[in-house]
N, C-alpha and C positions, 0 to 999 in steps of 0.2 A: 487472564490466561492467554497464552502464546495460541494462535490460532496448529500449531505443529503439534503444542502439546496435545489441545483440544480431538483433533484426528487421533490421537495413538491410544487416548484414555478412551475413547469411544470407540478404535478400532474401525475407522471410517478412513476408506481412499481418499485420495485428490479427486480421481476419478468422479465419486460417488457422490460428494460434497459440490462438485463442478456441476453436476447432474441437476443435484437441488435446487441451485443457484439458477440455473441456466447457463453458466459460461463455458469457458472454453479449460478445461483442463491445464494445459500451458499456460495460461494467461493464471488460474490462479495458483499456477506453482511458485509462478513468477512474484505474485505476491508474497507465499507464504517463506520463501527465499529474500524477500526485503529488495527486489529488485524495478518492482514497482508498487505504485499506490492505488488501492482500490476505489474507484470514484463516490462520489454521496449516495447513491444509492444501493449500490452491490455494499460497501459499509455496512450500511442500514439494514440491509437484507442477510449479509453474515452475521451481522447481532442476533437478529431478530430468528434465522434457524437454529444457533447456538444457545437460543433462551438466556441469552445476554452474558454468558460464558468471560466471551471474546467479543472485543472492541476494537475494530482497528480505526488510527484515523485515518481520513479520509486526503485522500490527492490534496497537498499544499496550493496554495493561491498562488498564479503565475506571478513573476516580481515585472514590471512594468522597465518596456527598456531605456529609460532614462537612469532609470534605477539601475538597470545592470553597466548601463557607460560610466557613470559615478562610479559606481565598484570597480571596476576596469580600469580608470585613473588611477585610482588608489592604490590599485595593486601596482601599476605599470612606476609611479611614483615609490613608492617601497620597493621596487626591486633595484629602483636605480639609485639609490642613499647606499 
C-alpha cells in the first residue's frame, strides 16, 4: 500500500504521521510526493508504525563518479551519431 493511501484509510495527517516519526512535516510530504527518498532508518520506522502496511524503499546507493563520467561519455557520444 501507497504510503498516501495508508494516510486517507486511517484518516491520519502528514502532520500527525511526521509527529510519530519524529520528522519534519515537509520533509515527509516530500516523500510521500516521490520527491525524495526516505533514508534506512525513517523506512524502517514507516514500516514498523504502519504494522508493515507500507514499505518504502529506502535512498538508492550513490553511483561512484567514475561511473557517472562513463555514462556521461556515452551520452555525449550518442548525441553526436
Amino acid at each position: 500500500m501507497q504510503l498516501r493511501m495508508f494516510l486517507a484509510f486511517h484518516r491520519i495527517t502528514v502532520r500527525q504521521l511526521a509527529a510519530s516519526l519524529g520528522c519534519n512535516h515537509c520533509y515527509l510530504s516530500r516523500i510521500i510526493n516521490g520527491h525524495v527518498f526516505p533514508g534506512k532508518l525513517l523506512s524502517k520506522e514507516i514500516t514498523k508504525i504502519t504494522n508493515g502496511e507500507v514499505k518504502l524503499p529506502a535512498r538508492p546507493k550513490k553511483i561512484k563518479k567514475e561511473k557517472k563520467a562513463q555514462e556521461l561519455e556515452l551520452l555525449m557520444v550518442e548525441k553526436a551519431v
